[in-house]
VEXSE-912553 format. One record per residue: residue in three letters; x, y, z of N, C-alpha, C, O, CB in turn. Coordinates in steps of 0.05 Angstrom, whole numbers, padded with zeros to 5 digits, always signed. Each point is the difference from the previous one (the first is absolute). Glycine has a CB too. Layout:
# residues N
alaXYZXYZXYZXYZXYZ/...
END
This chain:
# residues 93
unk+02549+01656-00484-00015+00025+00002-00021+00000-00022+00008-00009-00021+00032+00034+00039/unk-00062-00019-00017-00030-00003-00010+00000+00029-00013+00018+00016+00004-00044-00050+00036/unk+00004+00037-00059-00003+00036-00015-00006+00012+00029+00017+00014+00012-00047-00017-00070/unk+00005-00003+00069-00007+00013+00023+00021+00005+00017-00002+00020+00013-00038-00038-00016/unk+00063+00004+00006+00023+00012+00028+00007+00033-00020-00001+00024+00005+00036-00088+00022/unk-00027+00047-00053+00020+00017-00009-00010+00032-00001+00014+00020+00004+00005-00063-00032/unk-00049+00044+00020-00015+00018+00001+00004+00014+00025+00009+00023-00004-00036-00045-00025/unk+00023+00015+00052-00011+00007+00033+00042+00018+00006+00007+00022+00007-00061-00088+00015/unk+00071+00040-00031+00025+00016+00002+00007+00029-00014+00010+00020+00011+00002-00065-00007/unk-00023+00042-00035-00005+00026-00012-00002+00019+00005+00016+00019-00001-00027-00035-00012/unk-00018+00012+00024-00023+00018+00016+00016+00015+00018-00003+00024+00000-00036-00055-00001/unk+00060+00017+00022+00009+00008+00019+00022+00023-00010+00001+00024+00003-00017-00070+00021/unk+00034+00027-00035+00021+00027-00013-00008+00017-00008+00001+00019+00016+00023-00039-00028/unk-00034+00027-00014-00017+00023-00010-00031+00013+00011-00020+00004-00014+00047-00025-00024/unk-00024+00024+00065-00030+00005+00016-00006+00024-00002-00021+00006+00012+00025-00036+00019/unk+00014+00058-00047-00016+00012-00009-00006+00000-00031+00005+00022-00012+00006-00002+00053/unk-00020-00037-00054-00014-00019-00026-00023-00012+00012+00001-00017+00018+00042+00001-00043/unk-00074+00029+00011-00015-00014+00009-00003-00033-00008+00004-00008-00023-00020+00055+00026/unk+00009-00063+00017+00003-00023-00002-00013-00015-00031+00009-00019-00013-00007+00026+00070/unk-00026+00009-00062-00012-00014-00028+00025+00009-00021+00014-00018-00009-00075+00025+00020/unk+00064+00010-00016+00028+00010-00012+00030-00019-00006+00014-00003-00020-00035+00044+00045/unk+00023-00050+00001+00028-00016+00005-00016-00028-00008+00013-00010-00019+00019+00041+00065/unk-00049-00043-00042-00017-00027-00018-00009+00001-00029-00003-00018-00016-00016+00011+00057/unk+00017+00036-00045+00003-00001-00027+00017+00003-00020-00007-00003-00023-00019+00008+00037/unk+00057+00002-00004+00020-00001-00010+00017-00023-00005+00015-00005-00019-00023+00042+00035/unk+00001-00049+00006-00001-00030+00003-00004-00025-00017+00013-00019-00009-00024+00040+00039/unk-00009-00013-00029-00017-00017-00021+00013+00009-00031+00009-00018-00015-00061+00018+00049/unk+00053+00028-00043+00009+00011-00017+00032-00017-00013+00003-00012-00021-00036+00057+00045/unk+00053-00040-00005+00019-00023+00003+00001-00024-00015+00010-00008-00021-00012+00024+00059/unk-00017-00026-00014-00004-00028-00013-00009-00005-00020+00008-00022-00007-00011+00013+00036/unk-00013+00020-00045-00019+00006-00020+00020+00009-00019-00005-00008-00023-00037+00019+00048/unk+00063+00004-00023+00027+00002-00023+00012-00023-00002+00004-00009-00022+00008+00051+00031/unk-00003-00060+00019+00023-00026-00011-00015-00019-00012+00010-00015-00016+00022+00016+00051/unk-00060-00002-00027-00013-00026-00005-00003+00006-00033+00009-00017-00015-00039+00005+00067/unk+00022+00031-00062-00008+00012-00026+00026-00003-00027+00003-00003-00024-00037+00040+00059/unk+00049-00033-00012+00027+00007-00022+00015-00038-00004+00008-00013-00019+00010+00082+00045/unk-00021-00076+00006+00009-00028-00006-00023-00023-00028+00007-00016-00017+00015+00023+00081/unk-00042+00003-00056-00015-00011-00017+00006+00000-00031-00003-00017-00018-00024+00028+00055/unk+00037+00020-00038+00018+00002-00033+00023-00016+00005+00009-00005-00022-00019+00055+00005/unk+00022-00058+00030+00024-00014-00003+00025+00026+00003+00024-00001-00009-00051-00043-00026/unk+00019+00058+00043+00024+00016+00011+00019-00009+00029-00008-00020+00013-00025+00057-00037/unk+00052-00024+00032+00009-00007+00020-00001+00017+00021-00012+00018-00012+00032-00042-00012/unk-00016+00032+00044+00000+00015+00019+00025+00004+00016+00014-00021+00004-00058+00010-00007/unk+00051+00028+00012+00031-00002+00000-00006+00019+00023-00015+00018-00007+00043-00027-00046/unk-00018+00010+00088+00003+00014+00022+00023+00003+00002+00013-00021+00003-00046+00009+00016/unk+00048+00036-00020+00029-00008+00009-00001-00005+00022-00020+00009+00013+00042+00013-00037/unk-00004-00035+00035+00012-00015+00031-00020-00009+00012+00001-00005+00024+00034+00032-00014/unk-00060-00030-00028-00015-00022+00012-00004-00025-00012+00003-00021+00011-00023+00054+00006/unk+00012-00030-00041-00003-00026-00015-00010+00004-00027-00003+00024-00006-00006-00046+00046/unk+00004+00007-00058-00017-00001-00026-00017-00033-00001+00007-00023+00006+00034+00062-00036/unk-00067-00025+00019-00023-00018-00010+00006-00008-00024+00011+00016-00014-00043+00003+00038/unk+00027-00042-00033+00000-00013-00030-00019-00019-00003-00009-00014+00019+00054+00019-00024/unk-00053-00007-00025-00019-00016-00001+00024-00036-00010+00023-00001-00010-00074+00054-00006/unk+00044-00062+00020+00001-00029-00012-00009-00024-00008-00008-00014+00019+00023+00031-00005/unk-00016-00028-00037-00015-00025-00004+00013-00025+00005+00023-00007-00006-00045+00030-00026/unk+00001-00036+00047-00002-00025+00017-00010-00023-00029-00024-00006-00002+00007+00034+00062/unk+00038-00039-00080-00019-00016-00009-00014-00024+00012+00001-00007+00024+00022+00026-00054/unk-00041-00036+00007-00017-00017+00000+00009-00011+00019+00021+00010+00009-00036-00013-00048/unk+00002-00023+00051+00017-00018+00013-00025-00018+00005-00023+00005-00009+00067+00023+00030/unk-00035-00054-00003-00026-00028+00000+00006+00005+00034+00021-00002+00013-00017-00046-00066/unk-00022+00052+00058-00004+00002+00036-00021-00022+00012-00001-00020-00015+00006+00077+00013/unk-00020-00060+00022-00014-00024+00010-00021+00015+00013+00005+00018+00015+00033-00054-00010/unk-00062+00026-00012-00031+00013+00026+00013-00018+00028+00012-00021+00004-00074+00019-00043/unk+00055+00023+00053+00003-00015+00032-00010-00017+00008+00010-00020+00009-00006+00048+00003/unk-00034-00019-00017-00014-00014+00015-00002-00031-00017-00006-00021+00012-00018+00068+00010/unk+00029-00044-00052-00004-00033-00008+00024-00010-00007+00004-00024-00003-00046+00027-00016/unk+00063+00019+00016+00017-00017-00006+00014-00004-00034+00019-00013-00009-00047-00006+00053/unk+00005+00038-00056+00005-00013-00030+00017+00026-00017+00009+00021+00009-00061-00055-00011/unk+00053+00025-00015+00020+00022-00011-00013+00016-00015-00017-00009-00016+00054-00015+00016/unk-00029+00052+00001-00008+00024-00016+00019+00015-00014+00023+00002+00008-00054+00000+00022/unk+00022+00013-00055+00022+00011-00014-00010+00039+00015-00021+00012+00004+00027-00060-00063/unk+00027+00056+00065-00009+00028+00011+00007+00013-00022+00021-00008-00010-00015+00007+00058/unk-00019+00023-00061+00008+00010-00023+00016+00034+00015-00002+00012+00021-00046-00045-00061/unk+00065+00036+00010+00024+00019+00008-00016+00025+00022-00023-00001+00008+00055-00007-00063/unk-00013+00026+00058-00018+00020+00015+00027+00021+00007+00024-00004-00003-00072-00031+00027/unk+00029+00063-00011+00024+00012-00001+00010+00006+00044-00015-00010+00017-00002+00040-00087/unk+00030-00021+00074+00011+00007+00029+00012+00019+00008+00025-00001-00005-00024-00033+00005/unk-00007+00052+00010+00020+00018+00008+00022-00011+00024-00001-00017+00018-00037+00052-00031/unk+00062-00016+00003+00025-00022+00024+00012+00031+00006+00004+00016-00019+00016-00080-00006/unk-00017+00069+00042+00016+00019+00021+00028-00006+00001+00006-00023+00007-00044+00028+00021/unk+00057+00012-00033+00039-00004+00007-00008+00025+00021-00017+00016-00006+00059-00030-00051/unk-00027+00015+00084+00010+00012+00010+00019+00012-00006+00014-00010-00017-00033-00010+00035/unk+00031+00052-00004+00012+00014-00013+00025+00000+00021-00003-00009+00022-00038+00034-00051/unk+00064-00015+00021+00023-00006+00014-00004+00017+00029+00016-00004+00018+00016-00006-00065/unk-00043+00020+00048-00003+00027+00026-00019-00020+00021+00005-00004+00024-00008+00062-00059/unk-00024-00070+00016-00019-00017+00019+00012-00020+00009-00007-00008+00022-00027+00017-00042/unk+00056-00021+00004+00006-00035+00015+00018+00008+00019+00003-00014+00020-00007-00023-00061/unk+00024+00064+00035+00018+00002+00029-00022+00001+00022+00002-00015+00020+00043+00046-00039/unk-00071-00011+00017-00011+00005+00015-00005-00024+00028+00001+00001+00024-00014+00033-00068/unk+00005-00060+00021-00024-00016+00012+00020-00019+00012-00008-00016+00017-00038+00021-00053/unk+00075-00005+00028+00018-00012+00005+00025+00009+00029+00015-00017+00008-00033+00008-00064/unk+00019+00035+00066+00008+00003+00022-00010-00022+00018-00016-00018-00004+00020+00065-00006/unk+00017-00037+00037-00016-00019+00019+00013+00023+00014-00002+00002+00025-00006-00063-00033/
END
């Protein structure tokens, strides 16, 4: 699912929310996890999941296209746990 679906689904549930409204809350959202992960905070959904940041250190990786070796320097990642409510979810059959 893309911003744009998620938006258009939005839109639909809350249709009396004008639509610029429900995109800007949106955005607002995102604009909190991205902000807060950036401090290195965590994010915590119950029974959905939590965001974390993590460092990936250094490591010696290879260019594709030649072949030769490159050093990748550390960096950070966000990693997602699913929450016990989501994995029953995704896990029925």
């Amino acid at each position: 699912m893309k911003k744009s679906d998620l938006l258009t689904e939005l839109e639909k549930k809350f249709d009396y929310l004008p639509k610029r409204e429900v995109e800007r809350t949106l955005e607002k959202v995102l604009q909190f996890f991205s902000s807060n992960l950036a401090k290195g905070n965590r994010i915590e959904l119950r029974d959905f999941g939590t965001f974390v940041l993590k460092l990936r250190k250094e490591r010696l990786g290879r260019n594709p296209a030649t072949g030769e070796q490159i050093k990748i320097g550390q960096k950070y990642f966000v990693h997602f746990k699913p929450g016990k409510k989501l994995k029953e979810l995704i896990n029925e059959e």
